[in-house]
BAFI-3210 file (N, C-alpha, C; in Angstrom, 3 decimals, decimal comma, padded with zeros to 6 digits):
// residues 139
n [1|2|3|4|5|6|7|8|9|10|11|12|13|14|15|16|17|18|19|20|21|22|23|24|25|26|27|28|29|30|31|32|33|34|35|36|37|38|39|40|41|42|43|44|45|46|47|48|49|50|51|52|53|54|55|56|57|58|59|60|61|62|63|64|65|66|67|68|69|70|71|72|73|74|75|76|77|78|79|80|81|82|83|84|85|86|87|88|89|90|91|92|93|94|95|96|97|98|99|100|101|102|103|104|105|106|107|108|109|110|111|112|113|114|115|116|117|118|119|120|121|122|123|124|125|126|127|128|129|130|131|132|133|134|135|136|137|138|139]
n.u [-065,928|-063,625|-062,265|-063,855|-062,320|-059,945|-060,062|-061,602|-058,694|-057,238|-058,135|-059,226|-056,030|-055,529|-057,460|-056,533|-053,729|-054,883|-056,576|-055,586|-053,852|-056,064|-057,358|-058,899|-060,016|-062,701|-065,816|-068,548|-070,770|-070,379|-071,490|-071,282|-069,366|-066,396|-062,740|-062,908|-065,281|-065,326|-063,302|-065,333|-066,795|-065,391|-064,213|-066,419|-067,482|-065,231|-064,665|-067,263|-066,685|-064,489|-065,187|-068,199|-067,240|-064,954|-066,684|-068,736|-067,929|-065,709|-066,416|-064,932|-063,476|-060,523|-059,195|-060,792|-060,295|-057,339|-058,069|-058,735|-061,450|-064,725|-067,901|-071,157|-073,766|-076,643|-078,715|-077,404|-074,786|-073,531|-071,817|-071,923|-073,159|-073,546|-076,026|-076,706|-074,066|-074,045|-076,306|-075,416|-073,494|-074,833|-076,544|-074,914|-073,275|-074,924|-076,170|-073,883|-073,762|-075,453|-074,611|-073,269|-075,234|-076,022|-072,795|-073,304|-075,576|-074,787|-072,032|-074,072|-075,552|-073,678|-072,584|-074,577|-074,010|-073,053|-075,205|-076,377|-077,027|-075,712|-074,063|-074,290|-074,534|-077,360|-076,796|-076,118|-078,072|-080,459|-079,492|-078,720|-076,765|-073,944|-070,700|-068,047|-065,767|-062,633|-061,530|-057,654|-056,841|-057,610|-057,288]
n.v [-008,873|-009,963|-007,432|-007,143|-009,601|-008,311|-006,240|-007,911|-009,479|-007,051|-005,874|-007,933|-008,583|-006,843|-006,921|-010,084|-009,784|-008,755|-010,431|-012,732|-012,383|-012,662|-015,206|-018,000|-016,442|-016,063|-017,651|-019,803|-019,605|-017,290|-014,150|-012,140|-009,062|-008,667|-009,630|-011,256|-010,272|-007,679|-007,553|-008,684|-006,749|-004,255|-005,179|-005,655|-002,575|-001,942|-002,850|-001,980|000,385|000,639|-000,092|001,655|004,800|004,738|003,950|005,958|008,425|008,580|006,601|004,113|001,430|000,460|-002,413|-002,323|000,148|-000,823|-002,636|-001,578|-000,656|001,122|002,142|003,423|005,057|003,270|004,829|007,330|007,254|008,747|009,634|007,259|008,148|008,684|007,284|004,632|003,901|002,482|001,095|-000,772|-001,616|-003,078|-005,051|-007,544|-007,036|-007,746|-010,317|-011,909|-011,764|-014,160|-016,225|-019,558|-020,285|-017,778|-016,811|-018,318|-017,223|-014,489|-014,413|-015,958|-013,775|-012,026|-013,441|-013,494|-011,519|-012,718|-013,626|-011,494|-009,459|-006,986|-007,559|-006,807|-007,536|-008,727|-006,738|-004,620|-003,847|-003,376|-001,315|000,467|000,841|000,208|-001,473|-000,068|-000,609|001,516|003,596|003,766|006,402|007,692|006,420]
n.w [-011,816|-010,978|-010,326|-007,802|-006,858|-006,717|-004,736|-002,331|-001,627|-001,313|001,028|002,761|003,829|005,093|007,263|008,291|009,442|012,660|012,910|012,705|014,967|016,969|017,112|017,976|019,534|019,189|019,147|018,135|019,998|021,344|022,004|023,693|024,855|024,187|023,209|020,225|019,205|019,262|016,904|014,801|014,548|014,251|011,803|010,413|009,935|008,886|006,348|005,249|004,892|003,564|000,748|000,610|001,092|-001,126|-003,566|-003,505|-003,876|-005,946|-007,431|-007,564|-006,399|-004,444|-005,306|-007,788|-009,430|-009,817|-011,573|-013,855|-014,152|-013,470|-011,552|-012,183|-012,074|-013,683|-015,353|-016,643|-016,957|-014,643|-011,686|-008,930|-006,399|-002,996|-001,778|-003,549|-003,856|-000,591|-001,015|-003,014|-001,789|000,174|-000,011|-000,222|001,756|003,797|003,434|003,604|006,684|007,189|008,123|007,008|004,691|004,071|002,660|000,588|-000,702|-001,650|-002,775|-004,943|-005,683|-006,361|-008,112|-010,100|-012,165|-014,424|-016,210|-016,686|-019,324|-019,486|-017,594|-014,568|-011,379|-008,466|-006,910|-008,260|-009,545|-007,597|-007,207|-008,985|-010,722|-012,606|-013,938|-015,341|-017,987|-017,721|-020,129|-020,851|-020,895|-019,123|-016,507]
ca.u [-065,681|-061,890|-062,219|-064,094|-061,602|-058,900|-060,771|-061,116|-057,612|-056,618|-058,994|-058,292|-054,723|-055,381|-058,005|-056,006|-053,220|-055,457|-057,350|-054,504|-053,701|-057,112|-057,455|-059,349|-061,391|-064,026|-066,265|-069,664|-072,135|-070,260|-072,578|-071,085|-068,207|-064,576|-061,958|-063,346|-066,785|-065,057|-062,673|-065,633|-067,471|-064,516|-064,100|-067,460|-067,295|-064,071|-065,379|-068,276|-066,294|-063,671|-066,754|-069,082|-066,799|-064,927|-067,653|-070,131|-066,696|-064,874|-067,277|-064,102|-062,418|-058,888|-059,660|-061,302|-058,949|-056,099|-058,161|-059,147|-063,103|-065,440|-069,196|-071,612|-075,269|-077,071|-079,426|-076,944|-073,334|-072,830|-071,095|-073,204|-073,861|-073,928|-077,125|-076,624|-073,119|-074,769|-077,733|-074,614|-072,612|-075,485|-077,223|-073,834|-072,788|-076,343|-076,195|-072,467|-074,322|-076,440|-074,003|-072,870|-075,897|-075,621|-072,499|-073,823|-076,185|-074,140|-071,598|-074,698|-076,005|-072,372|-072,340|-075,860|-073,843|-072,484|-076,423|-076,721|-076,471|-075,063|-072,920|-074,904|-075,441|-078,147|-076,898|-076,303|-079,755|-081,072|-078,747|-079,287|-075,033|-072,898|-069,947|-067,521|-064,437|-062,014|-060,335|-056,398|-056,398|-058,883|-056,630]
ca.v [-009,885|-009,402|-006,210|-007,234|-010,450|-007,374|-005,756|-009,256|-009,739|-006,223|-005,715|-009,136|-008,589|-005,224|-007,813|-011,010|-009,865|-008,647|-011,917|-014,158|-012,037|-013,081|-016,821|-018,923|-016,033|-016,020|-019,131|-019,612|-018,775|-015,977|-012,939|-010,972|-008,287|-009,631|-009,140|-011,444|-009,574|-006,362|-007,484|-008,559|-005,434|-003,506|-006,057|-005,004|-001,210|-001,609|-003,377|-001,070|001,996|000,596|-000,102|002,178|005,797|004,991|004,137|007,447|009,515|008,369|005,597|002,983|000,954|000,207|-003,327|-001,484|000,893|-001,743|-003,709|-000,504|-000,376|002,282|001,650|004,415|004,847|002,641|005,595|008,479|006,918|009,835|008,748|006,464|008,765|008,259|006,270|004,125|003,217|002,194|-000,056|-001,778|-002,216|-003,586|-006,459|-008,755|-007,704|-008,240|-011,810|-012,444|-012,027|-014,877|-017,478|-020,289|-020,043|-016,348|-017,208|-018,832|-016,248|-013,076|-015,143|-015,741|-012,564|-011,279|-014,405|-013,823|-010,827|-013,739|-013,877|-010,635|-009,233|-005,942|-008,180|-005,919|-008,189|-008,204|-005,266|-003,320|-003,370|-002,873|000,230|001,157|001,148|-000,802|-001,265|-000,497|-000,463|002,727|003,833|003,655|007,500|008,063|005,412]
ca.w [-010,826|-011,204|-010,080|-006,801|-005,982|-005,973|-003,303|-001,117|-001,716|-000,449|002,248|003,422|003,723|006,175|008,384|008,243|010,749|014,058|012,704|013,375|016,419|017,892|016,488|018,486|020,459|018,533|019,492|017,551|020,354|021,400|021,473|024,281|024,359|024,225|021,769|018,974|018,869|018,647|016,131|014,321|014,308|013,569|010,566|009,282|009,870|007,861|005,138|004,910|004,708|002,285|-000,180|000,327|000,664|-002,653|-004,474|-003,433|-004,018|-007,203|-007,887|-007,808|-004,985|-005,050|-006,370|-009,098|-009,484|-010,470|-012,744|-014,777|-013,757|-012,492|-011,288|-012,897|-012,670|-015,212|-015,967|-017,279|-016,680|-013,772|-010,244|-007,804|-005,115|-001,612|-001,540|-004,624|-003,444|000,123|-001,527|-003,922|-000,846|001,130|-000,233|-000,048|003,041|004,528|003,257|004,180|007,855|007,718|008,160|005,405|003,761|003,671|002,211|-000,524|-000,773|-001,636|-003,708|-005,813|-005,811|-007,276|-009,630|-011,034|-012,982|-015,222|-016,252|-017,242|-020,293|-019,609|-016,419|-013,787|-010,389|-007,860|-006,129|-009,275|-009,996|-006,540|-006,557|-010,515|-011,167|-013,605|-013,938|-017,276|-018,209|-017,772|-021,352|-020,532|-020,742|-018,332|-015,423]
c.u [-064,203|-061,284|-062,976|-063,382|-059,818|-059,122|-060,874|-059,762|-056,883|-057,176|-058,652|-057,134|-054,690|-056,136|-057,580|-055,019|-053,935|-056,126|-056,763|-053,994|-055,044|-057,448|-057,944|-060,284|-062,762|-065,082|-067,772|-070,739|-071,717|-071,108|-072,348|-069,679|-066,905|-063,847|-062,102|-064,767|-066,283|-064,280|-063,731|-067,024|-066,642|-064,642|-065,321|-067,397|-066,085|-064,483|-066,445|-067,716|-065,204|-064,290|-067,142|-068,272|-066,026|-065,177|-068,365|-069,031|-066,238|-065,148|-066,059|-063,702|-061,359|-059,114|-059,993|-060,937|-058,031|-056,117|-058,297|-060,759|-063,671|-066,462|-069,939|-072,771|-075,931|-077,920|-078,433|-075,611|-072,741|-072,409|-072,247|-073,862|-073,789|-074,738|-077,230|-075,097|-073,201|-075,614|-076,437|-073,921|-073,758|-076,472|-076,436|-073,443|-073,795|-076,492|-075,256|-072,566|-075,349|-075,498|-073,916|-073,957|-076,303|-074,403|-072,289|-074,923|-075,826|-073,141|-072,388|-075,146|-074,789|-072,285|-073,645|-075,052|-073,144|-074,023|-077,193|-076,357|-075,560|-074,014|-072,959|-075,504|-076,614|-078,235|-076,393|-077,310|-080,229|-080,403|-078,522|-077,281|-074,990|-071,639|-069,489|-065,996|-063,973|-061,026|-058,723|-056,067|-056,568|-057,802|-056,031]
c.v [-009,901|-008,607|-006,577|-008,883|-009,724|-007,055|-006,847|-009,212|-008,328|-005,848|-007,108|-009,055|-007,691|-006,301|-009,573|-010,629|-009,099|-010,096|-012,725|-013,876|-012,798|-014,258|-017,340|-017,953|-015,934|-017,323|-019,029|-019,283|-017,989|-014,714|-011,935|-010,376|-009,389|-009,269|-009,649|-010,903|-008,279|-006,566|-007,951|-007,737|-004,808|-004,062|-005,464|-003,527|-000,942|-001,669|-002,476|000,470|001,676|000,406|000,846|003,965|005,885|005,247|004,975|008,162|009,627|006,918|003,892|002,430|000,182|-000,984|-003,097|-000,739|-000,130|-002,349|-002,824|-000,531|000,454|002,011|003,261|004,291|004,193|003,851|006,634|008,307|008,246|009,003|008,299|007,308|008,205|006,142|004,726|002,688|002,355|000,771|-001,129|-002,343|-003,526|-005,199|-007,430|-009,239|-007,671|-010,047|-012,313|-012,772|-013,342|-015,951|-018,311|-020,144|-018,838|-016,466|-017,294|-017,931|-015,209|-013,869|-015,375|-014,728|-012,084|-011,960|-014,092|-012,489|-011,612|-013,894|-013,013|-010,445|-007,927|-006,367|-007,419|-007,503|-007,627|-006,970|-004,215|-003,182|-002,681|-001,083|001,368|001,652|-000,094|-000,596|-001,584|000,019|000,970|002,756|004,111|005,066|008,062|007,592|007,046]
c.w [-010,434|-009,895|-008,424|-005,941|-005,680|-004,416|-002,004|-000,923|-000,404|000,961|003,247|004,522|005,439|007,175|009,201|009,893|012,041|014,090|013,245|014,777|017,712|017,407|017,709|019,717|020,153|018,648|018,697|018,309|021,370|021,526|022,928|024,132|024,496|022,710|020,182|018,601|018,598|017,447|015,228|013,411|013,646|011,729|009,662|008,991|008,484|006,666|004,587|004,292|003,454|000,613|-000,106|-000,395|-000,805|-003,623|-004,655|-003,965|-005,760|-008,085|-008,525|-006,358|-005,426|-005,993|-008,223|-010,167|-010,364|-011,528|-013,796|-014,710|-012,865|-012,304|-011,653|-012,463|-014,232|-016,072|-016,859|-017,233|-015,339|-012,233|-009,690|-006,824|-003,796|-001,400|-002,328|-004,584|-002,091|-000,222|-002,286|-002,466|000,231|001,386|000,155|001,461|004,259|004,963|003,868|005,943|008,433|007,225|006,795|004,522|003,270|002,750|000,894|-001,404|-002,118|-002,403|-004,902|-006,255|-006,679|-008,623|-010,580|-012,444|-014,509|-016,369|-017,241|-018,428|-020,395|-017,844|-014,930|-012,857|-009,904|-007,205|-007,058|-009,534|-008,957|-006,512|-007,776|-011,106|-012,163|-014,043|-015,340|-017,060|-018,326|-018,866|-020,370|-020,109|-019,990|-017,308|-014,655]
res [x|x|x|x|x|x|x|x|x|x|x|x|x|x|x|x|x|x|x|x|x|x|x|x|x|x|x|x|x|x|x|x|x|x|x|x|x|x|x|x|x|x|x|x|x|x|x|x|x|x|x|x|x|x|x|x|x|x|x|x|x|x|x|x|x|x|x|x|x|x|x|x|x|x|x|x|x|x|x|x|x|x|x|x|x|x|x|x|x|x|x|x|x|x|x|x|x|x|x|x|x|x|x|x|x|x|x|x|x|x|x|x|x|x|x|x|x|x|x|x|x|x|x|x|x|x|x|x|x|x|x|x|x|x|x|x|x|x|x]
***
């Protein structure tokens, strides 16, 4: 969890200033082009790609990275894969789409790993990963 309020934090950071650049275009029933609909496409595309390519690649994202954690397949500890990293990325930011109670959603979904016994959320299961700690030597 740590390890994925890095990742908010830094990702954030990179979407925050065009964010504040476009402040107040964004209106809630919005739904045609203009600069806050593209900025929040872009926003997702980003998000998607800063998640997903890490994780299929080197099965970490920076976040991840910093805290000392890698995400593995639960079956054989080998990298996520493509598809695996995809399905983990996808449940949250599925939910994060359906407004505040999406939200609430996908926040739970991350928190239910509190639940677990091996600390594996909803979208580690759906996607068969878990995440473990990286020995110091390994970093």
């Amino acid at each position: 969890m740590v390890g994925f309020a890095a990742d908010v934090a830094l990702a954030g950071t990179v979407l925050v200033t065009p964010g504040m650049l476009l402040a107040g275009t964004l209106r809630p029933g919005d739904i045609g082009p203009g600069p806050g609909r593209v900025f929040a496409i872009a926003g997702f595309l980003f998000l998607a790609v800063y998640e997903v390519v890490p994780v299929a690649l080197w099965g970490r994202t920076p976040g991840k990275a910093i805290v000392g954690t890698k995400i593995v397949r639960a079956a054989d500890g080998g990298p996520p894969g493509w598809l695996a990293a995809v399905l983990r990325w996808a449940l949250p930011a599925i939910a994060f789409q359906l407004s505040v109670v999406g939200w609430v959603v996908a926040f739970g979904l991350r928190a239910y790993l509190a639940l677990d016994p091996l600390h594996r959320g909803a979208h580690d299961h759906l996607a068969g990963t878990l995440v473990v700690k990286v020995p110091a030597e390994d970093r």
